[in-house]
Every structure is written in C-alpha cells, then in structure tokens.
C-alpha positions as CSV (number, residue, x, y, z in Angstrom):
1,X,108.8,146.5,133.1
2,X,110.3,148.3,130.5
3,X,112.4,146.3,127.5
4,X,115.6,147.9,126.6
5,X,118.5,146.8,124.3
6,X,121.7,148.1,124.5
7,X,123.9,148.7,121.5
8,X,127.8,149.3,122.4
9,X,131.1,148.1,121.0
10,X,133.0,148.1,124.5
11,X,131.4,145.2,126.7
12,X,132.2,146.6,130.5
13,X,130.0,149.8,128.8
14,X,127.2,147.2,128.2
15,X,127.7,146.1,131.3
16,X,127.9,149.4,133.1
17,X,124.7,150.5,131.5
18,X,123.0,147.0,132.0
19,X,124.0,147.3,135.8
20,X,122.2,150.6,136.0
21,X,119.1,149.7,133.9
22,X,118.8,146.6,136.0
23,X,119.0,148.1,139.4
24,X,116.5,150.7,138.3
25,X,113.5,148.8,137.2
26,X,114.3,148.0,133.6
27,X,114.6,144.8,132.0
28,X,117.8,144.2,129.5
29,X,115.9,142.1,126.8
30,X,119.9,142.4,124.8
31,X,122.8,143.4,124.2
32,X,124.9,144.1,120.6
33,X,128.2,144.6,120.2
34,X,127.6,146.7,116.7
35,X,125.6,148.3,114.8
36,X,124.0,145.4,112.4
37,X,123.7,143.0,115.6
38,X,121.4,145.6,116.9
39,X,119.3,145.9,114.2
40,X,118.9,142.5,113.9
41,X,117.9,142.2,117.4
42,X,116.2,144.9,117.4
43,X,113.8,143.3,115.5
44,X,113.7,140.1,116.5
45,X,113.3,141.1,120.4
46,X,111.2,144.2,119.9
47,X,112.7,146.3,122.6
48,X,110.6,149.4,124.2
49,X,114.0,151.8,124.0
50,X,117.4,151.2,122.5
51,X,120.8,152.9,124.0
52,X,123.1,152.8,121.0
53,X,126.8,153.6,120.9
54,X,127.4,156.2,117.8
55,X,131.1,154.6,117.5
56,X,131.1,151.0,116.7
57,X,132.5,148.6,114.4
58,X,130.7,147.2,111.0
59,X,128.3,149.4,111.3
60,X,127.9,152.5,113.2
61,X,125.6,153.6,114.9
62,X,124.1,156.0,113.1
63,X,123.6,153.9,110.9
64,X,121.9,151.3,112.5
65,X,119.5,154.1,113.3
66,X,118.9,154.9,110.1
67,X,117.5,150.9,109.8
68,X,115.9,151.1,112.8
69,X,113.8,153.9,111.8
70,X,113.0,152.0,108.7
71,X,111.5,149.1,110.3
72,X,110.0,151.1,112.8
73,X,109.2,154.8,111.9
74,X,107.8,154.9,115.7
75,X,111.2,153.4,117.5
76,X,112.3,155.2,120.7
77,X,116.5,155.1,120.3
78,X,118.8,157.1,122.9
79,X,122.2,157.7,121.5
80,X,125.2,157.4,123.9
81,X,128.3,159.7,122.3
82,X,132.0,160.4,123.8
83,X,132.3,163.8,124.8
84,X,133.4,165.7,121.7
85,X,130.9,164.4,119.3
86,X,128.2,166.9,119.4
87,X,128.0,166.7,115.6
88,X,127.3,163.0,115.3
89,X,124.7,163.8,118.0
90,X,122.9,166.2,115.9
91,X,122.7,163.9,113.1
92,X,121.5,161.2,115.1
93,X,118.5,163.8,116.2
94,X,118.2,164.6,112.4
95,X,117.9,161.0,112.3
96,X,115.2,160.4,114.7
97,X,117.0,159.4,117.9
98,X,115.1,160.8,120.6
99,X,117.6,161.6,123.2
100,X,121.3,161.5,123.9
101,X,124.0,161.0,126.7
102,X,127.5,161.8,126.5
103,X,130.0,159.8,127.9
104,X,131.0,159.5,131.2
105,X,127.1,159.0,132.3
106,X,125.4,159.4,135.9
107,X,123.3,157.0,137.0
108,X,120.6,159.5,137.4
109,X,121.3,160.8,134.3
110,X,120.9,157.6,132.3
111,X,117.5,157.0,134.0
112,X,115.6,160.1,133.9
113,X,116.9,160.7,130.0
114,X,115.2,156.9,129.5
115,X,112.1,157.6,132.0
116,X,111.5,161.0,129.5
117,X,112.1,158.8,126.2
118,X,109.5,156.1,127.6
119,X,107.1,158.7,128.6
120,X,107.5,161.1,125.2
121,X,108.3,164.3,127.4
C-alpha cells in the first residue's frame, strides 16, 4: 500500500483528499496543516508521495518543497493549486514537484495523477 502525506491549510481539503486516497487503495500515513509541519513529517514518516497545498500559512508550499527536495533529492511531491495559479505551478515544476492538480479535483483525476507519480510515467 502506498504511503502518502497530505499537506493543506483548509482541513475538509485534507479530508476530501484523505477520503479519496483511502477509498482508492492508499494509506494516509499524515496530514499537515502548513508548510513546515509537512516537512517535519515528511521526514519523520517517510511518505512514498506528498500532495501539498501551494497556499498555506508559515510556510508555503513552495517552500516546503524546496526542503523537501533537500532532504530528499529523490522525493515524489504533487502540488495541489487553485485555479488561477499556473505560475506558482511552474515554479513548483522548476522546483521538482512531479505533478500538479488544480482545484476543484475529480476523484479520478487525483488517482491516476498519483498512480503516474508512483509509477514515474
């Protein structure tokens, strides 16, 4: 089963995203409410995937990307953006995320974009 963390301000998003992970085979091994929680978590629970929020308190999530990468180079991070922020979504790719959503998500969406992260299509 696949470990993913989940990285968002607003928590019925969390929830909303956990409910569809859950349902589909995944295993939520967290949940941060900002940026620096996620990093910390991220490396104390070594998650397979992380879905990160770009728009969230204390620390963003672009910039707990840039972290992320630093403690592991190799880290498979999806970044979940409002519609409208196609420029913060380039810089995360700049960054080394590996995919993105935008905001409102499909179900099927969500899990074939994860499925192609996980499998490095």
């Amino acid at each position: 089963m696949k470990r993913v963390l989940i990285a968002d301000d607003a928590a019925f998003m969390r929830m909303a995203i956990k409910t569809i992970l859950d349902k589909n085979g995944f295993e939520v091994v967290g949940e941060a409410e900002n940026g620096r929680i996620a990093v910390r978590k991220f490396e104390e629970l070594k998650p397979d995937i992380v879905t990160m929020d770009i728009t969230m308190p204390e620390m963003t999530g672009l910039e707990a990307l840039k972290s992320i990468k630093k403690i592991d180079p190799g880290a498979k991070v999806i970044m979940i953006s409002a519609m409208g922020q196609e420029v913060m979504v380039m810089e995360a790719i700049t960054l080394g995320a590996k995919s993105f959503i935008v905001k409102p998500f499909k179900e099927g969406h969500v899990i074939k974009t994860l499925n192609k992260v996980l499998l490095d299509i």
